[in-house]
C-alpha positions as CSV (number, residue, x, y, z in Angstrom):
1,X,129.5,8.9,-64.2
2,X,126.7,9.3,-62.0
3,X,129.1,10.5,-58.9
4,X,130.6,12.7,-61.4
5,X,127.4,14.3,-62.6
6,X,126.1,14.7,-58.9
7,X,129.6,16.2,-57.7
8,X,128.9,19.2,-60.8
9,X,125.3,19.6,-59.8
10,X,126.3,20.1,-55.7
11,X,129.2,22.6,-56.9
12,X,126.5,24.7,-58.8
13,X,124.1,24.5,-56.0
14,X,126.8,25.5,-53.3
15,X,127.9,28.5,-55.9
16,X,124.6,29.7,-55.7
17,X,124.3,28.9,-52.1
18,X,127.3,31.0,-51.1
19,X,127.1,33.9,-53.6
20,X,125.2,36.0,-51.3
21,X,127.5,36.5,-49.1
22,X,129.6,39.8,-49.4
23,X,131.7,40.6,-46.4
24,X,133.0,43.6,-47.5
25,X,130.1,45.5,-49.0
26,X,128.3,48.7,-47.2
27,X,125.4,48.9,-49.6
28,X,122.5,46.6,-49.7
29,X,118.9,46.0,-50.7
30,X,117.5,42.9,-49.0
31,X,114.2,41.7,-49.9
32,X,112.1,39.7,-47.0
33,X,108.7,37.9,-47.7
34,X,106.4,36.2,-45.2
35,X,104.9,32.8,-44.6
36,X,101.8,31.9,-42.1
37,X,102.3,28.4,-40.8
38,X,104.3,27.6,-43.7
39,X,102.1,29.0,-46.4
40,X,103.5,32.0,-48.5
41,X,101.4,35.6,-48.0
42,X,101.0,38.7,-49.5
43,X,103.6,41.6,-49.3
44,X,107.1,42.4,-49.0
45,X,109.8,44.3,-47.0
46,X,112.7,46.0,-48.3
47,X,115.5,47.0,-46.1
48,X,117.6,49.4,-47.9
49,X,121.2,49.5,-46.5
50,X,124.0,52.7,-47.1
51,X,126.7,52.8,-44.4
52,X,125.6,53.0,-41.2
53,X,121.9,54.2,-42.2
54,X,118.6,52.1,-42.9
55,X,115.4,52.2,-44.2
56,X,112.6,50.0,-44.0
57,X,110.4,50.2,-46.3
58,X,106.3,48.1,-46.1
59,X,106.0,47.4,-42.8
60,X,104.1,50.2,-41.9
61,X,101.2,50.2,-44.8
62,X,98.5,52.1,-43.2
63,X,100.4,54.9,-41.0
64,X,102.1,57.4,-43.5
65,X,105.1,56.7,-41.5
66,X,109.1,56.1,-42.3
67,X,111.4,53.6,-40.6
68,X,115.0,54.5,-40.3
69,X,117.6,53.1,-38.5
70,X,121.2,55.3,-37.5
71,X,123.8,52.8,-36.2
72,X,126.4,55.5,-35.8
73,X,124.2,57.0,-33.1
74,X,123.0,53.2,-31.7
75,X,119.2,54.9,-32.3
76,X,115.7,54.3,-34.7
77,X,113.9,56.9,-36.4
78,X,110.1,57.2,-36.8
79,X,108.9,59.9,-38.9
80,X,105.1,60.3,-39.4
81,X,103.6,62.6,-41.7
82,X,100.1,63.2,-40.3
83,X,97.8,65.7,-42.4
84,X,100.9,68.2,-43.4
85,X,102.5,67.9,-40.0
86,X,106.3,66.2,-39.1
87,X,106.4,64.0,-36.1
88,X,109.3,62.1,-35.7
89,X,110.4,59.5,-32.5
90,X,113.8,58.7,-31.9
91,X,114.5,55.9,-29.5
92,X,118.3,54.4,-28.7
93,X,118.7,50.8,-29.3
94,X,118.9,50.0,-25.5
95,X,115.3,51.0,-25.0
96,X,114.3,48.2,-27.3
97,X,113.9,44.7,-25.6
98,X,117.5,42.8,-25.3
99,X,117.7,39.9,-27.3
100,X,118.7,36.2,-25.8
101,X,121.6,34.5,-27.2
102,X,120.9,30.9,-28.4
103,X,123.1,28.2,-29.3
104,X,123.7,26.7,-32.3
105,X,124.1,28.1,-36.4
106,X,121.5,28.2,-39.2
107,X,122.5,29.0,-43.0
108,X,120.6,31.5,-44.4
109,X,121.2,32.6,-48.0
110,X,124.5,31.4,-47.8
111,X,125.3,32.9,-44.8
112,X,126.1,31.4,-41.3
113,X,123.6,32.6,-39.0
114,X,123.8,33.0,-35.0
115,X,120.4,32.8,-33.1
116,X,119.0,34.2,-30.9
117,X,115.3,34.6,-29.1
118,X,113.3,37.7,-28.1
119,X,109.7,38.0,-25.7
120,X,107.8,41.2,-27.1
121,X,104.2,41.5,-25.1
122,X,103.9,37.2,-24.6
123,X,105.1,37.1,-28.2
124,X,108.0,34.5,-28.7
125,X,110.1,36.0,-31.8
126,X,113.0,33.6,-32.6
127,X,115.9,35.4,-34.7
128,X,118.4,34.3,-36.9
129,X,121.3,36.9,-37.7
130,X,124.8,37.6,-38.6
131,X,127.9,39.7,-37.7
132,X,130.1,38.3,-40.2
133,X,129.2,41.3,-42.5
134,X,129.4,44.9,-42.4
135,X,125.9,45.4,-43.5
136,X,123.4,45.6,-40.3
137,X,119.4,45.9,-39.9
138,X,116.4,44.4,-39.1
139,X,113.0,43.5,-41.2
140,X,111.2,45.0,-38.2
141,X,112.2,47.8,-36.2
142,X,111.1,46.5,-33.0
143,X,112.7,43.2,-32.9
144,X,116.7,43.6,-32.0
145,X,118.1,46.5,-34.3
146,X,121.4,47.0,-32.9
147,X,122.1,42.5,-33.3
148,X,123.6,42.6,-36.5
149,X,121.9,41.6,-39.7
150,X,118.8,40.2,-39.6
151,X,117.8,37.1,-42.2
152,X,114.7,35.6,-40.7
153,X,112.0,35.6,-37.7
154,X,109.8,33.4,-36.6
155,X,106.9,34.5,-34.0
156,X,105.2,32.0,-32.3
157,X,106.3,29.3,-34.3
158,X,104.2,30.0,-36.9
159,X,104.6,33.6,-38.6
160,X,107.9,34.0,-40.6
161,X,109.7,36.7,-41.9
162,X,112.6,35.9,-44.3
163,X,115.0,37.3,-46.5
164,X,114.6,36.3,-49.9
165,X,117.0,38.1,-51.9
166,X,120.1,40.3,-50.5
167,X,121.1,42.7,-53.7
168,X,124.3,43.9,-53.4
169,X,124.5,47.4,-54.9
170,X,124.7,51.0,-54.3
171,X,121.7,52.3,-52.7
172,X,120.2,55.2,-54.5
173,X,119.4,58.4,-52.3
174,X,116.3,58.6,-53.2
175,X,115.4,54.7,-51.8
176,X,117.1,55.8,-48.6
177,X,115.3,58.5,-48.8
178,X,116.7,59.9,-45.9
179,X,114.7,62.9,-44.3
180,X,116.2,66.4,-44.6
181,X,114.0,67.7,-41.6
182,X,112.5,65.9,-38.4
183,X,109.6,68.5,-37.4
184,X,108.8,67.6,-33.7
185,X,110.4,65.6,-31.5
186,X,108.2,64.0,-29.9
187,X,108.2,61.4,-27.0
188,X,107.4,57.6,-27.1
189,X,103.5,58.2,-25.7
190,X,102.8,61.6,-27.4
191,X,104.4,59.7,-30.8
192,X,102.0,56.3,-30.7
193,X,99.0,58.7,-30.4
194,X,100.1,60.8,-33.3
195,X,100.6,57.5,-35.6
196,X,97.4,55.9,-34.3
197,X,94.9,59.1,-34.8
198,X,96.9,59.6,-38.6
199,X,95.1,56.2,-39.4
200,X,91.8,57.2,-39.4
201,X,90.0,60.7,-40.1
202,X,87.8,62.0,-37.0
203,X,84.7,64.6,-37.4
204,X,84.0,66.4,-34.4
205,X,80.9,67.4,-33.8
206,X,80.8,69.0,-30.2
207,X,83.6,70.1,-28.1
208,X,82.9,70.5,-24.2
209,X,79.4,72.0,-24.9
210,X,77.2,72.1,-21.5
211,X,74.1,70.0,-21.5
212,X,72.2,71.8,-18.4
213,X,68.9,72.9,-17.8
214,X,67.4,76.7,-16.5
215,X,70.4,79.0,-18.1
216,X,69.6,81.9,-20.6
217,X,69.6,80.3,-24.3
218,X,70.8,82.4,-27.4
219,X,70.6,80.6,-30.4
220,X,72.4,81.5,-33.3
221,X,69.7,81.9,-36.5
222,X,68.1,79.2,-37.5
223,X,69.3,76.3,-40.1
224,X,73.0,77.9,-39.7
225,X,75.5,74.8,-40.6
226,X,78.8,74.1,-38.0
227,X,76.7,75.8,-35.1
228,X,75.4,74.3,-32.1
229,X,71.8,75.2,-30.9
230,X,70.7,74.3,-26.9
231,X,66.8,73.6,-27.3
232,X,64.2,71.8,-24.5
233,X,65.8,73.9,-21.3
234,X,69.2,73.4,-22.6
235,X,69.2,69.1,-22.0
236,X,69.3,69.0,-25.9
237,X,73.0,70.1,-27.9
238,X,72.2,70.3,-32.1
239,X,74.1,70.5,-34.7
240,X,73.7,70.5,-38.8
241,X,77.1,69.0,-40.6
242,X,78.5,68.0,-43.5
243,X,79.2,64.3,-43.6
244,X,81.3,62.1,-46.0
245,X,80.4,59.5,-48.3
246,X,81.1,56.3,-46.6
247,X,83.6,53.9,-48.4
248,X,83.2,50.5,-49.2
249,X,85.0,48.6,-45.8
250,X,85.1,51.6,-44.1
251,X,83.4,51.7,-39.8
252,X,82.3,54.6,-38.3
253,X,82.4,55.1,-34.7
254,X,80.6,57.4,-32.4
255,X,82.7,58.4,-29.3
256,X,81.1,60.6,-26.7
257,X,83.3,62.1,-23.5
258,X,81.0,63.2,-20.7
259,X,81.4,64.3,-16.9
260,X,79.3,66.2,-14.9
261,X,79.2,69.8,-14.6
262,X,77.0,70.1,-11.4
263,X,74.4,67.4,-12.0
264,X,75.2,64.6,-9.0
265,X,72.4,61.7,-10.7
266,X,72.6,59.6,-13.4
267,X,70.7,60.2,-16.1
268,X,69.5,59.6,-19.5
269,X,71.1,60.2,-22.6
270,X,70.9,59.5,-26.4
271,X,72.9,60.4,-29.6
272,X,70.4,60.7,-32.1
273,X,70.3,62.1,-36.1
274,X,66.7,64.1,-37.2
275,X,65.4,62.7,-40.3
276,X,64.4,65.8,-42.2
277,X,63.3,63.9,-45.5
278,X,59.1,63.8,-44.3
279,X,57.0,67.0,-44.3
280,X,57.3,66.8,-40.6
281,X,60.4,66.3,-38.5
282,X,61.4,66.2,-35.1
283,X,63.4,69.2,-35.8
284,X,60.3,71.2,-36.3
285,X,59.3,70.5,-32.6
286,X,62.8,71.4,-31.4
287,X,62.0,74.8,-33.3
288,X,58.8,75.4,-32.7
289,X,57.0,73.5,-29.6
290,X,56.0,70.0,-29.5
291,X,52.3,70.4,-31.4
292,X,53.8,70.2,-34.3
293,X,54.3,66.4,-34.1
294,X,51.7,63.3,-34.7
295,X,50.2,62.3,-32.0
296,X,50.1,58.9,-30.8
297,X,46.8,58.1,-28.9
298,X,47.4,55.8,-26.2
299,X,44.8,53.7,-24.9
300,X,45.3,54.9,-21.2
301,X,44.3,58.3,-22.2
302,X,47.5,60.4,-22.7
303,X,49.2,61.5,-25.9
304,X,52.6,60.9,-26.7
305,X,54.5,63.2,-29.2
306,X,56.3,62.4,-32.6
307,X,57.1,58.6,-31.0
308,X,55.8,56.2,-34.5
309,X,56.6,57.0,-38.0
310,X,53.9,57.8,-40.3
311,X,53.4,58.8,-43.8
312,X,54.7,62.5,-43.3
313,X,57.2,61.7,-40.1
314,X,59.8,59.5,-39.3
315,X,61.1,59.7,-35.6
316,X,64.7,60.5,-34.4
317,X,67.0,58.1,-35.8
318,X,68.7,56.9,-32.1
319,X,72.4,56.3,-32.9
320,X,73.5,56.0,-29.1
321,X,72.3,55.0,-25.7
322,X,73.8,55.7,-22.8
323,X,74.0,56.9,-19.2
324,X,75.4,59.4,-17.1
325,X,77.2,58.3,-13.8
326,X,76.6,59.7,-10.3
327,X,79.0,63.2,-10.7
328,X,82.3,61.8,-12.9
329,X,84.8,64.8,-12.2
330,X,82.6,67.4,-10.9
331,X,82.2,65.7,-7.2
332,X,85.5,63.5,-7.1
333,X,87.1,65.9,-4.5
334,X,83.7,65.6,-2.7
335,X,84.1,61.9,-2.3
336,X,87.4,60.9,-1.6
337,X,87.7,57.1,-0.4
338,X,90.9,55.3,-0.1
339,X,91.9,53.1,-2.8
340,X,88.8,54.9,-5.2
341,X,90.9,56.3,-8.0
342,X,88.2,58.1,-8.9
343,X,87.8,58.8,-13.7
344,X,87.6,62.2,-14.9
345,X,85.2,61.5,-17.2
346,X,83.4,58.9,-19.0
347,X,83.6,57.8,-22.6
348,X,81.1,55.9,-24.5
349,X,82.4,54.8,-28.0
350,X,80.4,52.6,-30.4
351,X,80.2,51.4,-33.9
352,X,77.8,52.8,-35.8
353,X,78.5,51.6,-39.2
354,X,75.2,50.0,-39.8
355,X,73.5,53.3,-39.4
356,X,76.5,55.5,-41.4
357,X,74.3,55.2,-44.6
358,X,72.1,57.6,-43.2
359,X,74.6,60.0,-41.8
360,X,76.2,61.3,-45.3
361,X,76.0,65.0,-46.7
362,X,74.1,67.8,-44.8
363,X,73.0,66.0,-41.3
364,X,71.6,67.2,-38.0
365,X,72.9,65.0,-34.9
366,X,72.3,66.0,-31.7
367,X,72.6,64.6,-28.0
368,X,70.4,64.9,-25.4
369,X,71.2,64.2,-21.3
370,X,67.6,65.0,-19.0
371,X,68.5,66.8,-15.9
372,X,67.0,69.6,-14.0
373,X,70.7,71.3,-13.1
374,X,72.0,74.8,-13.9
375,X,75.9,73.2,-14.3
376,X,74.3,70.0,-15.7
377,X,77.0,67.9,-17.9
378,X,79.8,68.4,-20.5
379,X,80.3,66.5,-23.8
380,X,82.2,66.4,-26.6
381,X,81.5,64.0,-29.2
382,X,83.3,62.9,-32.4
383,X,82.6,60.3,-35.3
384,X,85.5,58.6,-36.0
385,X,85.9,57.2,-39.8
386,X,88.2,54.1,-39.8
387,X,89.6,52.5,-43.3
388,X,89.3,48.9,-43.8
389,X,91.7,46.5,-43.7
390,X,94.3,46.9,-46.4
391,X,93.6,43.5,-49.0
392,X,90.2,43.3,-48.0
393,X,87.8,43.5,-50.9
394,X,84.6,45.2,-50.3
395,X,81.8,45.8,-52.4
396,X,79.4,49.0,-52.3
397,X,76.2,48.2,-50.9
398,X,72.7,50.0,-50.6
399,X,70.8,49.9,-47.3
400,X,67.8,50.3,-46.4
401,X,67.1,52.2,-42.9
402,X,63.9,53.4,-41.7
403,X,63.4,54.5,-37.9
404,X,59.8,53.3,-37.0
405,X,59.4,54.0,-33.2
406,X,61.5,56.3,-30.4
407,X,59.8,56.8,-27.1
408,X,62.8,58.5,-25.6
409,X,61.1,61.9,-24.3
410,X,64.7,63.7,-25.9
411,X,62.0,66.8,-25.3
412,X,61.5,65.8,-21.6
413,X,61.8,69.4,-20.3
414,X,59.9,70.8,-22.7
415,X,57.1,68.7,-21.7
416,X,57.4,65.4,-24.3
417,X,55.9,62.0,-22.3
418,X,57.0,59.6,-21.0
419,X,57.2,56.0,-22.7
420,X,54.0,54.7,-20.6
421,X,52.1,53.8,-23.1
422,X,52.8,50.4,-22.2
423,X,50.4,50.5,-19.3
424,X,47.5,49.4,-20.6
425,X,48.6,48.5,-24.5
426,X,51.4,47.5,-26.5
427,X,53.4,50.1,-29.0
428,X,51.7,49.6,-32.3
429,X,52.9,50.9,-35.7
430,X,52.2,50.1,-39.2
431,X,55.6,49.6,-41.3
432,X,55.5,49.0,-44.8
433,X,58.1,47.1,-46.0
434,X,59.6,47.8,-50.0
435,X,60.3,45.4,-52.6
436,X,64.0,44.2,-52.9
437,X,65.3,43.8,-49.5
438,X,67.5,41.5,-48.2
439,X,68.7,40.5,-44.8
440,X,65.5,42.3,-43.0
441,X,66.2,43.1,-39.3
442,X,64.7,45.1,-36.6
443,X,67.9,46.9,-34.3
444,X,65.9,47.2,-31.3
445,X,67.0,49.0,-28.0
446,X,65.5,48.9,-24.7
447,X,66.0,50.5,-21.3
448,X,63.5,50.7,-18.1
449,X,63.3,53.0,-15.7
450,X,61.1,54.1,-12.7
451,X,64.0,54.7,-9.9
452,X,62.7,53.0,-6.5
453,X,62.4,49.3,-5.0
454,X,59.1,48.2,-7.1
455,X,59.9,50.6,-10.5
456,X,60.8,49.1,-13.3
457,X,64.4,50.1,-13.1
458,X,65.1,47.7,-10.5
459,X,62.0,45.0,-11.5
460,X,63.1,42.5,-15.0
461,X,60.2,43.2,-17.1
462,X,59.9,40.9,-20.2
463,X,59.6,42.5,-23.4
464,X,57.9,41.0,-26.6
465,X,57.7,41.7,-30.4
466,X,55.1,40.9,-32.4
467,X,54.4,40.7,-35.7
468,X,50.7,41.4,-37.4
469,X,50.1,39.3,-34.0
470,X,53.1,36.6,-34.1
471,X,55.3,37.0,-31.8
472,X,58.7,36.8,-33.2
473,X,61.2,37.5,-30.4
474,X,61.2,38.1,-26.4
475,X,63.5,38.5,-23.8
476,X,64.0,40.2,-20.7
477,X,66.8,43.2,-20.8
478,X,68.9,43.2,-17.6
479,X,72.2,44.2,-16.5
480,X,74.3,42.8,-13.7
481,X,77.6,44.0,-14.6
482,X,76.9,47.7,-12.8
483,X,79.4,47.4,-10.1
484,X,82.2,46.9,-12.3
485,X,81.7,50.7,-13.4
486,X,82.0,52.3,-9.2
487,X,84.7,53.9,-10.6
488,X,83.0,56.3,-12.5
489,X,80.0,56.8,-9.4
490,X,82.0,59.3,-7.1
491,X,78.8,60.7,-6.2
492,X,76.8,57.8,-5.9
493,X,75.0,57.4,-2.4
494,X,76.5,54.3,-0.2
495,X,74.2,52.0,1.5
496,X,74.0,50.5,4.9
497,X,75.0,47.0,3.6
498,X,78.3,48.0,2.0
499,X,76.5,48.4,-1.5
500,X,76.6,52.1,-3.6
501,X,73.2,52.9,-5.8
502,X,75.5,52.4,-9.0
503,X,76.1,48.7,-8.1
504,X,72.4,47.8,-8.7
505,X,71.1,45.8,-11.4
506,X,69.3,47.0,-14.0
507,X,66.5,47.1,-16.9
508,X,69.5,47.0,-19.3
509,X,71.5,49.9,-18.3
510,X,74.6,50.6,-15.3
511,X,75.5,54.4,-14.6
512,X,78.5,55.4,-16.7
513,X,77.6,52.7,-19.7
514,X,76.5,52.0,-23.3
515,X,73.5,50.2,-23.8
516,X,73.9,47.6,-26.8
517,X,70.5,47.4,-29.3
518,X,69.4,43.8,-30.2
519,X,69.4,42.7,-33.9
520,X,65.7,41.2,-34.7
521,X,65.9,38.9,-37.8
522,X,62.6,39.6,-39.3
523,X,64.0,37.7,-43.0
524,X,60.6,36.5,-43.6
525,X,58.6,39.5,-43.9
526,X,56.8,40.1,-47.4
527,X,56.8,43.2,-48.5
528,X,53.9,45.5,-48.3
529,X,52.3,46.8,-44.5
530,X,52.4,45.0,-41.5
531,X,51.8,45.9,-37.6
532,X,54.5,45.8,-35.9
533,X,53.9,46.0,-31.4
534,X,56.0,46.1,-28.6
535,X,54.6,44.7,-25.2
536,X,56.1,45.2,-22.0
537,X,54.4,45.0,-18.8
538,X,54.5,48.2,-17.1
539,X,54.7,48.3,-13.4
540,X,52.3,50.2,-11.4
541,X,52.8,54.0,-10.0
542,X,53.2,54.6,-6.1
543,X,52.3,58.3,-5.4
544,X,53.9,60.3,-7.7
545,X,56.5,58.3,-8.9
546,X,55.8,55.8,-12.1
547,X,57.9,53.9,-14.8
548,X,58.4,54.1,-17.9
549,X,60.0,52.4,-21.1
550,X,62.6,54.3,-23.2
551,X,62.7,51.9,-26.6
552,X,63.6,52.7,-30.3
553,X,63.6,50.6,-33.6
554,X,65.0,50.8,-37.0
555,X,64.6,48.6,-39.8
556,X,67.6,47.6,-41.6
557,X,68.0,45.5,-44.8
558,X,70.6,45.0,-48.0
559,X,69.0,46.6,-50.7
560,X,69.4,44.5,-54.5
């Protein structure tokens, strides 16, 4: 009895086994779910089958992009929709990487399956297929999509793809949705930068403006939006633009392209926003000289301009440090060495999504490069708005940002100090810190400069932050990585030793290169007023030259 019962229940089982396999069919829908190290995942893949055309439908959940595969023609189709615009790739099966036969036979869903074995970019992607019917495609279009049919992938041993369900049926058009137009042919590069920029939304803010100093400056009339003002001599570009709300998940990235236009040295630059919610603001001094902004009395006798915040003036909001190299583009021809392939340009791109809650609505960003050249530098400079990962929940937050200190001279030309207030003091300013943060910290960023043997360019200076007198963090900023940028120094002098300037270590910066703030965790802080210094021991001047300290801070919290 029990051998017959068993014999019934293996029948059934080997019915259902075998049922999906249809060797005459031409129409298919073939479901395929995931597993991660043999735990099932989120989302599905359909391939939808008619004849000797394919779609794939969810692999592609972020790019508004169509898979398609023609096996009349041997070839894929990829057709991107990008804000209106038809792109479309086609690429012949023999482009894609040739699959290695394996030995041996796997059942599937009832059917026999062949294997086989495929390296994509040091990824391993076993395959188990079939040619025993005359359906044919592949979960993913860039593993083997002229094999046969495709049932299952594993990559690496630990990320599978399987079919789960093969519906025999006729395929409707409008799930083959097979395009009626291509728009433009495009080739393989020009087609992966098309599906990569459709992904995220870029502002730009400049495009090749000249950052120079000592040309002729009309400036359109004041407070115009979407029009770019040249103020200090030209070394500052400005801007007022409309910015979007930021989403929950969402990173925004500044990317700056620079090369010289004339201007051989490197040289000092900041991305910065104006805070215009005080009485005063920097953009007054920009406007309409420098005595417009609170003065901070130093104790070594000089003044220093609209560098603190205080009750009716919050200083630029830095969003960006970097530094020029020696003449990127403009003196490549001028320095030709063999082997020195020399960049066209430099770009600085960093993530700015801590500081995005302040850059939403009507906005004025600006960029400033110090330089004393007539050609001077070109930038172009875009924020780039990036979605967050699809299945990814994130909830809206309030911040809290408030810019405290900036002694970058942005107004350098115009006659703004230098930071050497440091020479006989510390930086002192009172902050007053609101009920109902969270997560208080001080993004801090710190360069030195004075450009010979003994200035603090080349000397490690320790820097210290202190707290109504407690000292709550210190380190000394340095760079030794400067050499691995040469390539973007054609101009950059060559020293008797086999050295080049822009190999030196640094106070925290390298020609050609970001400079990275430090997060402060300052958790502890009550709220009401507190002093808040900065102490750095400033080197000593030898005839006319001197150092200085460029260093900005921002307080950033969670707000309940």
């Amino acid at each position: 009895m029990k051998t017959h019962l068993f014999s019934i229940a293996m029948l059934f089982i080997s019915t259902a086994l075998y049922a999906q396999k249809n060797t005459q069919a031409t129409e298919a829908v073939i479901t395929y779910g995931s597993r991660s190290n043999g735990k099932e995942v989120g989302g599905e893949k359909k391939l939808f089958i008619k004849g000797s055309q394919a779609r794939i439908s969810g692999q592609e959940r972020q790019a508004k992009q169509e898979l398609f595969l023609q096996f009349s023609e041997a070839a894929t189709y990829q057709v991107l929709n990008s804000n209106g615009n038809l792109y479309t790739l086609k690429k012949p099966f023999s482009e894609y990487i040739s699959a290695e036969l394996i030995a041996g036979i796997d059942t599937i869903m009832g059917i026999p399956c062949k294997k086989a074995k495929v390296f994509i970019r040091s990824n391993t992607i076993e395959i188990w297929y079939t040619n025993d019917l005359k359906i044919k495609g592949t979960p993913d279009l860039t593993i083997a999509p002229g094999l046969g049919l495709i049932l299952k992938t594993i990559r690496n041993g630990n990320t599978e793809t399987y079919a789960k369900k093969i519906d025999y049926r006729k395929v409707k058009a409008e799930e083959l949705a097979w395009p009626k137009q291509w728009g433009s042919l495009l080739d393989e590069a020009a087609y992966q930068r098309q599906m990569i920029e459709s992904r995220y939304q870029t502002i730009n803010i400049f495009d090749k403006e000249k950052i120079s100093f000592g040309n002729k400056i009309e400036n359109p009339a004041a407070d115009q939006s979407n029009a770019t003002y040249h103020f200090s001599g030209g070394t500052v570009i400005l801007k007022k633009v409309k910015l979007p709300t930021l989403k929950a998940g969402q990173s925004v990235f500044a990317e700056l392209v620079q090369n010289s236009n004339g201007d051989a040295y490197d040289r000092t630059g900041s991305v910065f926003m104006i805070p215009v919610d005080k009485s005063v603001s920097f953009l007054d001094a920009l406007q309409n000289g420098l005595q417009t902004l609170p003065v901070y009395n130093a104790r070594n006798g000089k003044k220093y301009q609209g560098v603190i915040a205080t009750d009716n003036y919050l200083p630029p909001l830095e969003l960006m440090r970097f530094f020029t190299s020696f003449g990127v583009k403009h003196f490549n021809e001028q320095a030709k060495i063999k082997g020195y392939n020399w960049a066209d340009s430099v770009i600085y791109k960093q993530d700015i999504t801590l500081l995005a809650p302040k850059l939403q609505g009507e906005v004025w960003i600006g960029v400033f490069i110090g330089n004393y050249d007539k050609g001077g530098h070109t930038v172009s400079l875009n924020l780039n708005y990036y979605p967050g990962y699809e299945g990814e929940k994130e909830k809206e937050r309030k911040s809290y940002i408030m810019p405290v200190f900036n002694t970058t001279n942005l107004m350098e030309m115009a006659g703004q100090e230098y930071g050497t207030m440091f020479e006989k003091d510390s930086l002192t300013v009172t902050i007053d810190v609101p009920q109902g943060l969270k997560n208080l910290r001080l993004r801090y960023l710190t360069t030195g400069h004075g450009g010979w043997g003994k200035g603090d360019e080349f000397v490690p200076k320790l820097n210290e932050l202190f707290i109504d007198g407690k000292r709550v963090y210190h380190f000394i900023p340095w760079r030794e990585d400067c050499a691995t940028y040469r390539f973007s120094n054609p101009s950059s002098g060559n020293f008797g030793n086999g050295l080049s300037s822009s190999d030196l270590s640094r106070s925290n910066w390298c020609p050609g290169t970001l400079t990275l703030p430090v997060e402060i965790p300052l958790e502890n802080l009550s709220p009401g007023k507190h002093t808040l210094q900065v102490a750095i021991p400033l080197g000593k001047p030898e005839g006319t030259s001197f150092s200085s300290w460029n260093v900005s801070g921002v307080l950033i919290a969670d707000q309940e």
